[in-house]
C-alpha positions as CSV (number, residue, x, y, z in Angstrom):
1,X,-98.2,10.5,-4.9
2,X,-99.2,10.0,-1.1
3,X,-99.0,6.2,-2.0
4,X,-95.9,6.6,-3.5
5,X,-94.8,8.6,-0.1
6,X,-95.9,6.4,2.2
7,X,-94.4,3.2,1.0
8,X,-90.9,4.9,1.0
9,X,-92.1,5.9,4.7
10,X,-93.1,2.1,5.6
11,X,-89.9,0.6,3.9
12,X,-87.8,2.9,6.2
13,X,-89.7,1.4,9.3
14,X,-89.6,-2.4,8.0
15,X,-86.2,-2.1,7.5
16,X,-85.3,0.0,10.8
17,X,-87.3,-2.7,12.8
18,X,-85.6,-5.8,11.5
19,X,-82.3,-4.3,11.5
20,X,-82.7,-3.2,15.2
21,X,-84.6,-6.7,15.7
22,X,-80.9,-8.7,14.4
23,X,-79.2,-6.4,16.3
24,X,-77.3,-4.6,13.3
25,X,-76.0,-1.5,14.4
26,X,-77.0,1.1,11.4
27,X,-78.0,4.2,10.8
28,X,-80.3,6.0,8.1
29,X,-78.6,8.2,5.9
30,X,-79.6,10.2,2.6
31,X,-82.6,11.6,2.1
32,X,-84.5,10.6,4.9
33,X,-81.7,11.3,7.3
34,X,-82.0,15.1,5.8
35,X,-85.6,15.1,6.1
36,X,-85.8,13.6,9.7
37,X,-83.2,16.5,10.6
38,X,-85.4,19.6,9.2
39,X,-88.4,18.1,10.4
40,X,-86.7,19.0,13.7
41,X,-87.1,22.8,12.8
42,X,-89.8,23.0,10.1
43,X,-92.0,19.8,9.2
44,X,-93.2,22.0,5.9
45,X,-89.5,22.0,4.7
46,X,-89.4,18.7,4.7
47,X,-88.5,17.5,1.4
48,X,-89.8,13.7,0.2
49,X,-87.2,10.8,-0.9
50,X,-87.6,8.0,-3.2
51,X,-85.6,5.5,-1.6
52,X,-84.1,4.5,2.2
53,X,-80.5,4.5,2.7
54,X,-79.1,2.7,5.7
55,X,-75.3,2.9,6.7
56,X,-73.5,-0.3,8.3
57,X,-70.2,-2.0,8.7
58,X,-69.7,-4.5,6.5
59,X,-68.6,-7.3,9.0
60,X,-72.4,-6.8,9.5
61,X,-73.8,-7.3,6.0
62,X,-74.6,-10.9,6.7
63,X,-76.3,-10.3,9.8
64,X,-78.2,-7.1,8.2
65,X,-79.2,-9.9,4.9
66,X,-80.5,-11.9,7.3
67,X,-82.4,-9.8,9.4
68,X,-83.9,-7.9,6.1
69,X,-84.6,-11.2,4.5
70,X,-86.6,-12.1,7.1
71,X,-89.1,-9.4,6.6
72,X,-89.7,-10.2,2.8
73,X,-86.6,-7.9,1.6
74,X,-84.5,-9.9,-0.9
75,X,-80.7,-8.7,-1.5
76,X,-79.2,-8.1,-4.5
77,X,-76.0,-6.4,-6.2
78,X,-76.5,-4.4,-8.7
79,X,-73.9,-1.6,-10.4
80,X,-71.4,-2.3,-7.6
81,X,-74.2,-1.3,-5.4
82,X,-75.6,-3.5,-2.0
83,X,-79.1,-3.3,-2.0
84,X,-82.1,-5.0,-0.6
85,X,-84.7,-5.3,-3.2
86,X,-88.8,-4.5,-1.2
87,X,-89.9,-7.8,-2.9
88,X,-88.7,-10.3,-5.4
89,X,-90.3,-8.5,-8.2
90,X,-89.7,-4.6,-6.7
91,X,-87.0,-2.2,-9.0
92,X,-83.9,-0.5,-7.5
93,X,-85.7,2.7,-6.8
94,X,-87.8,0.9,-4.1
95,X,-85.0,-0.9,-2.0
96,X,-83.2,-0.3,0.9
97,X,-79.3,1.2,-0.2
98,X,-76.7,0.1,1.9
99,X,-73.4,2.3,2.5
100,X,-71.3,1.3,4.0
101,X,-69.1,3.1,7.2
102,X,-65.7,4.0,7.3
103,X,-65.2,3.4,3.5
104,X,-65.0,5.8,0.8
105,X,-68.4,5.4,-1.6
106,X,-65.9,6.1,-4.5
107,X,-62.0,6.3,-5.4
108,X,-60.6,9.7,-4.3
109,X,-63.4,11.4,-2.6
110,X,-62.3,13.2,0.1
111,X,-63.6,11.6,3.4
112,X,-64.8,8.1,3.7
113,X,-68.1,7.3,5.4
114,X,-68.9,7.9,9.4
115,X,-69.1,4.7,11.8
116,X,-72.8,4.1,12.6
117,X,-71.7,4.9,16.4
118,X,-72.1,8.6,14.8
119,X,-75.8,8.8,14.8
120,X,-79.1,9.5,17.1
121,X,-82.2,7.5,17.9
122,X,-85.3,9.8,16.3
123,X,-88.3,7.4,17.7
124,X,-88.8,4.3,15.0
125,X,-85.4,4.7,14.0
126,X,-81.3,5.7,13.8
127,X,-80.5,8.7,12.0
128,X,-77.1,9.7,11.7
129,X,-75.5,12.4,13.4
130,X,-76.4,16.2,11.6
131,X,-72.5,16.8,11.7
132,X,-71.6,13.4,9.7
133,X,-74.7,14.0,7.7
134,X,-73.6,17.2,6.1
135,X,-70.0,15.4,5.6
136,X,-71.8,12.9,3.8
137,X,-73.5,15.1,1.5
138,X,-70.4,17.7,0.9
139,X,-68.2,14.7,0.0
140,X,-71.2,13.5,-2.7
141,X,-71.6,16.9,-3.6
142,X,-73.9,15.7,-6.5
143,X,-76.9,18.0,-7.2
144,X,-79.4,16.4,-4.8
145,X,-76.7,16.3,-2.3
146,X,-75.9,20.2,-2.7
147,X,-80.2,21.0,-2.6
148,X,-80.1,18.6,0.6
149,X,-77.8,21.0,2.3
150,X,-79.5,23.9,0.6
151,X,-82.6,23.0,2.9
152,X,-80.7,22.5,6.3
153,X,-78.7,25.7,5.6
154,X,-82.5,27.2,4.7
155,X,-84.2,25.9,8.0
156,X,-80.9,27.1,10.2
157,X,-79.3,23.7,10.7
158,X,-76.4,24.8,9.1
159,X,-74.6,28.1,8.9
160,X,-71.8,30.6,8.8
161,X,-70.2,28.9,11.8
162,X,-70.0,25.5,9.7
163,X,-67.1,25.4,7.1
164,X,-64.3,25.6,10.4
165,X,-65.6,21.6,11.1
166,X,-64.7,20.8,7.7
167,X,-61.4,19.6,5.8
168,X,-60.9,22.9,3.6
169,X,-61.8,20.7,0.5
170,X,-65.7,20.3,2.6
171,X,-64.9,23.5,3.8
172,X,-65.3,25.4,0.7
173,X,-68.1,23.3,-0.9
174,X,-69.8,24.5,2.1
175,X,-69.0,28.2,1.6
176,X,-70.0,27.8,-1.9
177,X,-73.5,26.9,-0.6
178,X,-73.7,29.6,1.9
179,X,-72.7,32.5,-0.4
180,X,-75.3,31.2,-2.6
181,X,-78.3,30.2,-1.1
182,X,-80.2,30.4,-4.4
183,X,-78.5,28.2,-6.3
């Protein structure tokens, strides 16, 4: 399990380094992004991910193939989704996710993606903004992405004064989570 942990933590740096290396302007998103935020407030609420998600444009996806290619990742497409493989032989779950900004991840959602000028430099890495992070994860709104807002709500990232930055569509998701903290 620490294994496990760690490389997930040392793919996030790889990848950080070479994109920032090719000057790629990006930002981690996801999981990560949510644990770098509560770590800010409580490091033992800190919840572990199984993958790295990174945010660019897409006029930079060359640049970002080459700069991650570089450092042994290899790219791939696979479902519709941009991904950079850890290794010729490594499965989707340990690759680097690419998301792209300003576009909608699917048809009809109701926001697309921040630009990657919306984000914060926590040490080894970009992390995007808390306010475009918990847009991100109400316009998902899958499961993981309602228990990811569940623990920045729990560590007082987000709260009551929240839903009045939202679209009401975001707005209410949000609500939702707030009147029911417990699922």
């Amino acid at each position: 399990m620490v294994d496990a942990v760690e490389q997930v933590r040392q793919r996030l740096l790889r990848a950080s380094a070479a994109l920032r290396a090719g000057g790629v302007p990006y930002a981690v998103v996801g999981g990560n992004a949510v644990a770098a935020w509560v770590a800010t407030v409580d490091r033992a609420a800190v919840r572990n991910t199984q993958d790295v998600d990174v945010l660019i444009r897409r006029g930079d996806l060359e640049a970002a193939k080459k700069a991650l290619e570089d450092v042994g990742f290899v790219y791939r497409k696979a479902a519709g989704l941009d991904l950079f493989l850890d290794g010729a032989g490594a499965s989707p779950r340990d690759a680097v996710h690419v998301v792209f900004a300003g576009e909608m991840v699917r048809a009809g959602e109701a926001a697309p993606n921040p630009d990657v000028s919306e984000s914060t430099e926590f040490g080894s890495f970009r992390v995007i903004d808390l306010a475009s992070l918990v847009k991100i994860k109400l316009t998902a709104f899958r499961d993981k992405d309602r228990v990811h807002l569940r623990d920045m709500i729990g560590v007082g990232l987000v709260d009551a004064s929240w839903p009045a930055r939202f679209p009401p569509v975001l707005a209410a998701r949000l609500q939702q989570l707030l009147d029911t903290p417990d699922g």
